[in-house]
C-alpha positions in Angstrom: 0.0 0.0 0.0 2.6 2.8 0.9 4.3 1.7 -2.6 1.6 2.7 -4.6 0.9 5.6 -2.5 4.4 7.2 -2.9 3.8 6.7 -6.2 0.8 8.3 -6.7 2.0 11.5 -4.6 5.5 11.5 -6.2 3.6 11.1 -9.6 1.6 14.2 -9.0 4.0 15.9 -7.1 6.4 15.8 -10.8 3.3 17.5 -12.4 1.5 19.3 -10.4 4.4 21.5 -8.7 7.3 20.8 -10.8 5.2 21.1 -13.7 6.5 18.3 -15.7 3.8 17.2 -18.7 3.1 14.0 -18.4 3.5 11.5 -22.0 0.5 9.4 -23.0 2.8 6.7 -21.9 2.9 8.1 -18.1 -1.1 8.4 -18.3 -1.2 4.9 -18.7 1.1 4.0 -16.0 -1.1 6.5 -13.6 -4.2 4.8 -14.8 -2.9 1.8 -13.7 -1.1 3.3 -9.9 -3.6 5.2 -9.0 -6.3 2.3 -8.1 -3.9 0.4 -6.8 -3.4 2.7 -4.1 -7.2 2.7 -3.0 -7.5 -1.0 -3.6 -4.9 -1.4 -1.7 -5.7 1.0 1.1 -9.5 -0.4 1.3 -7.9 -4.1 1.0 -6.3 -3.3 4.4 -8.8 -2.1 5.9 -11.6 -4.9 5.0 -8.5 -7.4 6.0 -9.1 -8.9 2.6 -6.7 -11.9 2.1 -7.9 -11.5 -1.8 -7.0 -8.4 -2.1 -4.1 -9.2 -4.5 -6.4 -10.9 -7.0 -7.6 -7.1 -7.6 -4.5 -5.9 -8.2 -2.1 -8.1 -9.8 -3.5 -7.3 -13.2 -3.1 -3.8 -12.6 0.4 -4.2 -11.4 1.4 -6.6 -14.1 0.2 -4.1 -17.0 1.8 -1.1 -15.4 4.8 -3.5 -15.4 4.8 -3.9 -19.4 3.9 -0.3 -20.1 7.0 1.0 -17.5 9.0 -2.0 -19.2 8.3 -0.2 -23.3 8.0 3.1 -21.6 11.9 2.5 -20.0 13.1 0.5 -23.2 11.8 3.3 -25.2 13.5 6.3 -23.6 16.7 4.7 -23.3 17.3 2.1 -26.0 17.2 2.7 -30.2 15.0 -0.6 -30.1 11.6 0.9 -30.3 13.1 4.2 -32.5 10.3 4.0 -34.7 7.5 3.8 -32.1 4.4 5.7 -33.0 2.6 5.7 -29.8 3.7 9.2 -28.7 3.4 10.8 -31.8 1.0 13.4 -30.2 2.0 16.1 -27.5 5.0 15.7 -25.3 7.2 13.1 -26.7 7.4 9.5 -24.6 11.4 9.9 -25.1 11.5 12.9 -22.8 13.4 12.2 -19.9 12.4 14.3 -17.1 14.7 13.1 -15.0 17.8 11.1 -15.1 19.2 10.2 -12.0 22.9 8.3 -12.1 22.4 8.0 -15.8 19.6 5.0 -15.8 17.0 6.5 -13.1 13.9 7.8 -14.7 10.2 8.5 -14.4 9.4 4.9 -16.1 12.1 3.5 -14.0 10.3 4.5 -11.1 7.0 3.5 -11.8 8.6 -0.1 -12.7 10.2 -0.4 -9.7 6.7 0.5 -8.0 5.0 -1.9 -10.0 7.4 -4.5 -9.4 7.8 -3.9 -5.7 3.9 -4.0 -5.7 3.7 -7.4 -7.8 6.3 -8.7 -5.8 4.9 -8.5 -2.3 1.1 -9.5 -3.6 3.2 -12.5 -4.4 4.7 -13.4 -1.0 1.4 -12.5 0.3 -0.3 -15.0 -1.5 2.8 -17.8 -0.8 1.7 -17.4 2.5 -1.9 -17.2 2.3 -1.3 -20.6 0.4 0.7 -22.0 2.6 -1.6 -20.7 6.0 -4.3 -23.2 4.2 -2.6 -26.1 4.1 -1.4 -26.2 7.7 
């Protein structure tokens, strides 16, 4: 829950005070962070053991955008991409922290960190039944 949350606050903390302009690419990573920090929060609060059946398809989507998002800005791979070919371009790197450290980054790492634990969580959950 606090991964998705820091998400969502750093996301609109980059463009609502910093001002950067998010890509259509970005818009699809919020679409899919946002949620997952209410689902998330309400999933606590229920104590709902399912709760990660809600939001591993959101996490692993928001995984494969940030994955072509990332790939995008920093390889020559997907060059000829047309997805961005309207407004600000996908390729614009905001910020570039020790040379690999970018928005996508970021929202990958969240995504993953997110997918990760619903994983463990449900290890757990699986193996609580069986005792």
């Amino acid at each position: 829950m606090a991964t998705a949350l820091v998400a969502t606050l750093g996301s609109l903390y980059l463009s609502e005070a910093l001002k950067f302009i998010p890509c259509a690419l970005c818009w699809y990573q919020r679409i899919l962070m946002y949620p997952l920090a209410i689902i998330l929060l309400v999933g606590a609060w229920r104590q709902d053991d399912a709760v990660f059946f809600y939001v591993l398809p959101f996490s692993i989507l928001g995984i494969g955008f940030s994955s072509y998002h990332y790939l995008l800005q920093k390889t020559e791979f997907f060059a000829a991409s047309t997805v961005c070919d309207t407004g600000i371009p996908c390729t614009t790197t905001w910020i570039n922290i020790l040379g690999f450290i970018t928005i996508p980054f970021l929202a990958l790492l969240g995504f993953l960190i997110i997918t990760f634990c619903g994983l463990l969580f449900w290890a757990q959950e699986e193996d609580a039944v069986k005792v």
